[in-house]
VEXLO-735455 format. One record per residue (C-alpha): y negated, z, x negated. Coordinates in steps of 0.001 Angstrom, whole numbers, plus 500000, padded with zeros to 6 digits. Layout:
// VEXLO-735455
YZX ...
// end
This chain:
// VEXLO-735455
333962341749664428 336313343001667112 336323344080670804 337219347243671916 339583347993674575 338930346811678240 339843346909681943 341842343363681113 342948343288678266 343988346464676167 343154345350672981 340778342343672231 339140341896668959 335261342627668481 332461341717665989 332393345079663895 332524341969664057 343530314171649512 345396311641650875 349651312612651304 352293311083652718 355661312872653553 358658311308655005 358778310494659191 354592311815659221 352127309336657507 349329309710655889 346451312259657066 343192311279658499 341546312874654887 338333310236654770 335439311296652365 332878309640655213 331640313106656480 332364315737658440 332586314146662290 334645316358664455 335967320311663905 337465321028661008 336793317179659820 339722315381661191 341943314643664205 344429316914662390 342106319856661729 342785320552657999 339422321193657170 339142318966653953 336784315936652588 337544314393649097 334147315210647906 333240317439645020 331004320480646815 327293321204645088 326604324308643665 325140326695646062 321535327029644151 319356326743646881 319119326967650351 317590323095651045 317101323735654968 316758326484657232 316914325356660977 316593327644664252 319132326311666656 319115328902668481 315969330909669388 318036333473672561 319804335239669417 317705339006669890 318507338620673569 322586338181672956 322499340723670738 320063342920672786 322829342476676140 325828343498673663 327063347311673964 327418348439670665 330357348367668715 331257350741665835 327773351669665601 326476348237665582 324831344989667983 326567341726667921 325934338038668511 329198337152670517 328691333166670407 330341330501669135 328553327589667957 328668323705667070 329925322923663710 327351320618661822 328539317110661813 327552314817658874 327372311748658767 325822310199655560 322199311289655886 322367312079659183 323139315678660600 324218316281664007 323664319934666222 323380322022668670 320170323644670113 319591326341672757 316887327017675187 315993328755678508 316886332652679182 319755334967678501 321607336303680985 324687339118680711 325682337974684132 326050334153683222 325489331912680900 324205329591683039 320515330610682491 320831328594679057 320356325018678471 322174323071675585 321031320505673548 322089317875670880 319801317379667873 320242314666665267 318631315303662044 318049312927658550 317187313940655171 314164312325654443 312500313280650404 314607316773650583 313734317517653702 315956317651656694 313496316331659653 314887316027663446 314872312357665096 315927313258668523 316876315858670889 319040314941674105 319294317690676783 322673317936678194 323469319362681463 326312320834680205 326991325135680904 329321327634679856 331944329040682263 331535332697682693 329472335660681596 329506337918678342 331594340276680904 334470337506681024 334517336499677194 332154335282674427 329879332333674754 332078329563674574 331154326435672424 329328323310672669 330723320556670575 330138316671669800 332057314456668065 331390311038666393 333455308323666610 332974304787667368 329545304445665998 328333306772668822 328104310461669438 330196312084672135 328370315300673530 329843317627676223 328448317099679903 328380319180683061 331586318771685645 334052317922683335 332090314796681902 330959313784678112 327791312171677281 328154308605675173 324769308749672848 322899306186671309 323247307640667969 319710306201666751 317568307405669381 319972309931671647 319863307542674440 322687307858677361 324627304444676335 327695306139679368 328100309237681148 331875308948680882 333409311360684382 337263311591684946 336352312491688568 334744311259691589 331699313887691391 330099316713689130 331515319840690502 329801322936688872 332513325256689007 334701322184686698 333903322239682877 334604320083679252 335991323223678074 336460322476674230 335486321173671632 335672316957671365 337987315386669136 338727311735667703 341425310516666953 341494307404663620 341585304648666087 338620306172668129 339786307803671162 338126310837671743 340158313752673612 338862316952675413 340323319756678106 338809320401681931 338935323670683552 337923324289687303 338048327285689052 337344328748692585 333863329426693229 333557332931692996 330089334222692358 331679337280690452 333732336795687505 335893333619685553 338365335520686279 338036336495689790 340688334170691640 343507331443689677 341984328263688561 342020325278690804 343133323204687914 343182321871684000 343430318867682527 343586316888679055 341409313907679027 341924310946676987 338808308526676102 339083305068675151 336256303201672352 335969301348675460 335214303785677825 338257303944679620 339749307405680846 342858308392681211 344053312366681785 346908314943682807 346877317710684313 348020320795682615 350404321612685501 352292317976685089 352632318211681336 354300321538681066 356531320305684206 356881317151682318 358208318719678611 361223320386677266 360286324001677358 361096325631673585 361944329576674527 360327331583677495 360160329595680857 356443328992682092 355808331227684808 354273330175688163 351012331288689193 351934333394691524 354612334941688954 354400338230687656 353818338719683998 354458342485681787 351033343689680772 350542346840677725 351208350090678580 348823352808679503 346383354666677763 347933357797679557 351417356697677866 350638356887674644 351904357277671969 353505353649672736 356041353161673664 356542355550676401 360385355691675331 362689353408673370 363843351241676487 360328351765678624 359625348283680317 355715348034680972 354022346878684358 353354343588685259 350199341292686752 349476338248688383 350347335475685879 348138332989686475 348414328902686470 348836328105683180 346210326078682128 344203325341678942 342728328292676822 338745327774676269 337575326438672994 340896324623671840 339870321552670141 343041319054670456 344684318135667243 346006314742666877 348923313808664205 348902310687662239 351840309496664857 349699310318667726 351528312924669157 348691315213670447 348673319219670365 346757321608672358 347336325150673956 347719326428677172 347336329970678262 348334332187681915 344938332288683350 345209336318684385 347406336638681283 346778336707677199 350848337246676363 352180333918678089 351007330697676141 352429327367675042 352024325022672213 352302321833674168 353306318389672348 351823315707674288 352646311628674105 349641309249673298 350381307900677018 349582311510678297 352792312330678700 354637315785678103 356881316298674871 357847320168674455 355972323135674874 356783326084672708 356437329596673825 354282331796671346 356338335036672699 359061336747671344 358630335492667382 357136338359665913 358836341517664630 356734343495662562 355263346117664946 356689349655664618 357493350620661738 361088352946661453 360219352373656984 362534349321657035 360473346683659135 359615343997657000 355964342623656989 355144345901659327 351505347372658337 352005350287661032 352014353795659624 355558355307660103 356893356140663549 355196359876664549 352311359379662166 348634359205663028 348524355750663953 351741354479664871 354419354159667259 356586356637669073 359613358631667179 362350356622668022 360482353020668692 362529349601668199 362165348542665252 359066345729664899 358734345504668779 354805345517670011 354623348858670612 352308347768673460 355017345908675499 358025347223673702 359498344032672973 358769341015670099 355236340640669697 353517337668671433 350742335533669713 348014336201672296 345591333798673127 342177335171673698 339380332992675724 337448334639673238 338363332799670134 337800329244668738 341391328948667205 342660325294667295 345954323769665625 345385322444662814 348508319548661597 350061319909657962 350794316663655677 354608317556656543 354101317878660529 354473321428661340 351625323168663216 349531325868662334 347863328387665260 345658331322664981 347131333476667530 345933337065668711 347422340705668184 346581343631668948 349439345606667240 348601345149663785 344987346218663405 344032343176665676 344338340724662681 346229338359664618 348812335899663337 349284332731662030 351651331113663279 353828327809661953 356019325868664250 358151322727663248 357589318801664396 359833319497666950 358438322906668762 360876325366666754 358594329055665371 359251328623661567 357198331770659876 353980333809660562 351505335247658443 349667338562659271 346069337487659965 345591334605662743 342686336002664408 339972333278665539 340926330955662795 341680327320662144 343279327728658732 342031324553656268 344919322568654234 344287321801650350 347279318976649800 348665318375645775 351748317249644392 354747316797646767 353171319703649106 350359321474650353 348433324748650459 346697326586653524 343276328096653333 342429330987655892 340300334051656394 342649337477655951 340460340583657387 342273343327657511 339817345292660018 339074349152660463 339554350518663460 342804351911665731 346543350261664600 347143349237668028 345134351509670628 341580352064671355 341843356171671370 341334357952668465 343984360729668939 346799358635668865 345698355254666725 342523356699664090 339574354657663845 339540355093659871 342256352841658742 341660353605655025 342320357321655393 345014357500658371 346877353980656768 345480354108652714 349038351901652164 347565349307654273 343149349918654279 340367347982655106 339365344696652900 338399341986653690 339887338544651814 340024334496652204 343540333692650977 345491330998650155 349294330491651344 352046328045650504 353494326013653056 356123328715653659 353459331231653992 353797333525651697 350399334600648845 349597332388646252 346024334243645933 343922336101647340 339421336514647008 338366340026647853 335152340254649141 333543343570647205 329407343482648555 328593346660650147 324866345990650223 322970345002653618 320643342119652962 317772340764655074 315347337427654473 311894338687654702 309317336610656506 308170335659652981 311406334548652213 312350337245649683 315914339041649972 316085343002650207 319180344316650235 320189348059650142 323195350210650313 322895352169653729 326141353208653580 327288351350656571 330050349092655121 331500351256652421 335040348756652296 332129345435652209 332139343044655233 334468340585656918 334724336953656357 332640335580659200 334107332031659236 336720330474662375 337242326943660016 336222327088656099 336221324236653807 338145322980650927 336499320048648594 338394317399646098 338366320108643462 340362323192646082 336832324526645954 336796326677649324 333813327486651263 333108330251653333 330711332715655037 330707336320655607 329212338728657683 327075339814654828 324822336960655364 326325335121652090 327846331561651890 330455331601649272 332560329243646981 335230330585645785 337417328703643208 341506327836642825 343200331084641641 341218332764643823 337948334135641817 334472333958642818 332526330597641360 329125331105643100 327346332929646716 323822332278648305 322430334541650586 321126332871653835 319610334697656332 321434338634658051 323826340311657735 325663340726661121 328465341112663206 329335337794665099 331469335531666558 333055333576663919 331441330298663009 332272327023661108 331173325739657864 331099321674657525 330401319011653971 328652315823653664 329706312982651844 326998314181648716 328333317149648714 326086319591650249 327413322116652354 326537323546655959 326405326556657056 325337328895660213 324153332983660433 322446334555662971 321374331156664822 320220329340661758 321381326223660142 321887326042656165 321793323187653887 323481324285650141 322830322439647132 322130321595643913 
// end
């Protein structure tokens, strides 16, 4: 699903919403105990060395979160259509054990602070998945559904313990066989509310778990409403010890790779105008600039940790979505290089001899002023930035031969994003043209590697929000370039080695009686897009993902269809990840419920 246009930000998406080792890297973290962190492993590839069950039945069907009608009630529609704008937990297995979230209390579009989070460990017991324990963190979201979507709540095992987020910048240190508080683990001398564990926990192979801190000013009206105070990367130690940096001293700290980071108080180009369009204004127009921002780190960026334990992580301008940095950080905290995501990307307008452009032709319905640059944004007029929304869940994920992978935002192409690849060393090697919300999955063979990601290529405008200028039916106004929706699998130079079309058009519903009707309303004529921010690739390449037609699917090498199971609605949402145990079942989420696949 994608976001419309706002006050902010002129175009956001919304919910239509094996083991290898390469020369100077190591071996990758690629265990078959589990599923423990996002996207499996310190290095995010999104792979376990286990053979997937076949998706015959649904074996459990868990409410984790009850508040769903209320998000979607508070959400104005989009394209015709209410959407759950949350991200969630992904399941973490561990043997027979299952570890996730719950939610409880009200909802609130003014804050999501009326909500309470909770971790739940479950075991399967004779078939049936039966819950041992609940803690109740004190953990809370920053912001509102007026700032961004409900960022995520996320745990991570390591050590023989489970880590789960706390309030003030803190992490819980569970008992993992009752959910007792073993250490309340705080990198500062109190619990400030307006300070928060702002992504996702991650563990490293020797046990150290790693997460980001955001404070701001107390403001009363909006995340957004004055800089932030600070950020910082926090380091944990299997023996409790903490040690952290502040975002600030590690980007003063590295060898800056392109643009220079901005101050604060710096002012940073913004889009055009709505009143300017068609963009841009002229062939040498220069937008208008904001407030930067302190750079500090973007919400729901799980850190990725190489096998030499260099660490990875993103930082973002905190007024800004076009200034961002791929920072390399030290095991000792220290700063490496940080890479600038802008001024890579040059397939916006489209003259007929852009390469990789899917803009219609300069003057047509749809894209860029007569006489555009070629390939510049025609938002900015200048090489497209990848964006980084506090909207998605997009984390870099670390290939067997050390370059990094990020799922950046655009707006330009149809707001599919990119996917961006940068080298060891901080250098922009390729992108691919879908990056939206995703942490791509790696299938290693051979001497190299594939990468696994989610390719919607969305309706709606090419690069505005009004329908004069950029139409809101891609298939007619763009039929070289129309909607479908794919998972597709890349080489490690990015380019198509296949693609999986997904074809459903029906609208499917689980009855209280647990039957499935399904009907074509007519309200996704071009089918539905892939609904997942970090699929799944077994020993066999088998990928796993779901979709917003309320279907889990496994699709096989080569790129055809090997089985689906319908779960529970279809909907627009915020994208959410899929997970596999060590038996081979596979885990799921859609519309606030929690699958279990298998034989």
């Amino acid at each position: 699903m994608r976001k419309r246009y706002t006050k902010v930000y002129v175009w956001v998406p919304l919910l239509a919403l094996v083991c290898l080792t390469f020369v100077g890297v190591g071996v990758l973290s690629q265990g078959s105990g589990g599923w423990p962190q996002w996207a499996q492993n310190p290095q995010h590839t999104g792979f376990l060395n286990v053979v997937g069950q076949n998706l015959n039945n649904n074996l459990a069907n868990i409410v984790y979160d009850p508040l769903v009608p209320d998000e979607m009630q508070g959400v104005v529609p989009v394209f015709g259509e209410k959407a759950l704008l949350v991200h969630y937990q992904t399941p973490l297995v561990d043997g027979n054990d299952v570890f996730m979230e719950s939610k409880a209390g009200s909802y609130s579009t003014t804050t999501y602070s009326t909500q309470t989070w909770h971790q739940n460990r479950f075991t399967w017991q004779g078939g049936t998945l039966v819950k041992v324990w609940t803690f109740d963190s004190d953990w809370v979201a920053p912001g509102s559904q007026n700032d961004f979507w409900e960022p995520v709540y996320h745990a991570a095992l390591a050590n023989g313990f489970v880590y789960d987020p706390g309030a003030g910048g803190t992490i819980f240190k569970l008992n993992r066989a009752d959910g007792s508080v073993v250490n309340r683990i705080n990198p500062f001398n109190n619990i400030n509310k307006n300070r928060f564990t702002a992504s996702p926990l991650s563990a490293d192979s020797a046990g150290n778990v790693y997460y980001n801190v955001v404070q701001i000013e107390p403001s009363g009206t909006s995340f957004y409403s004055k800089d932030v105070v600070d950020s910082w990367l926090v380091k944990v130690g299997p023996d409790d010890s903490i040690s952290m940096v502040s975002y600030s001293t590690l980007l003063g700290e590295a060898t800056i790779i392109g643009d220079p980071v901005p101050a604060g108080t710096d002012q940073c180009k913004r889009s055009f105008f709505n009143s300017q369009l068609p963009w841009p204004p002229s062939p040498d127009a220069v937008p208008t600039t904001i407030t930067c921002g302190t750079q500090r780190a973007a919400l729901n960026v799980a850190p990725a940790i190489a096998p030499d334990g260099t660490i990875y992580t993103i930082s973002r301008g905190h007024f800004v979505t076009r200034y961002n940095y791929l920072i390399a950080v030290s095991p000792n905290l220290t700063g490496k290089w940080a890479s600038s995501l802008r001024g890579h990307l040059n397939d916006g307008c489209n003259d007929g001899a852009v390469s990789g452009s899917i803009l219609p032709l300069n003057g047509q319905p749809g894209g860029c002023r007569v006489g555009a640059h070629p390939g510049v944004d025609p938002g900015t007029n200048e090489p497209g930035p990848g964006r980084v929304l506090d909207d998605q869940s997009s984390t870099p994920t670390i290939a067997p031969d050390g370059t990094i992978l990020f799922g950046a935002y655009t707006g330009y192409n149809y707001a599919q994003g990119h996917l961006m690849q940068f080298s060891p060393t901080g250098q922009f090697l390729a992108a691919f043209n879908f990056g939206w919300d995703s942490t791509p999955a790696i299938l290693a063979h051979g001497a190299t590697y594939s990468i696994v990601i989610k390719d919607n290529h969305y309706n709606g405008g090419s690069y505005c929000g009004v329908d004069a200028f950029c139409p809101p039916d891609r298939t007619s106004s763009n039929p070289a370039s129309p909607e479908a929706f794919f998972v597709t699998q890349l080489n490690h130079n990015l380019k198509i080695e296949w693609s999986f079309q997904n074809t459903n058009k029906l609208s499917c519903t689980r009855n209280p009686d647990n039957s499935v009707t399904c009907v074509d309303d007519g309200s996704h004529p071009h089918s539905f897009e892939w609904c997942v921010n970090a699929p799944v690739v077994d020993a066999n390449g088998v990928v796993y993902a779901n979709s917003e037609d309320g279907f889990l699917y496994a699709i096989n090498q080569g790129g055809t269809l090997k089985q689906r199971i319908f779960q529970q609605l279809n909907l627009g949402a915020a994208y959410t990840p899929a997970s596999l145990g060590s038996d081979g079942k596979i885990y799921s989420q859609n519309a606030g419920h929690l699958f279990a696949v298998g034989n």
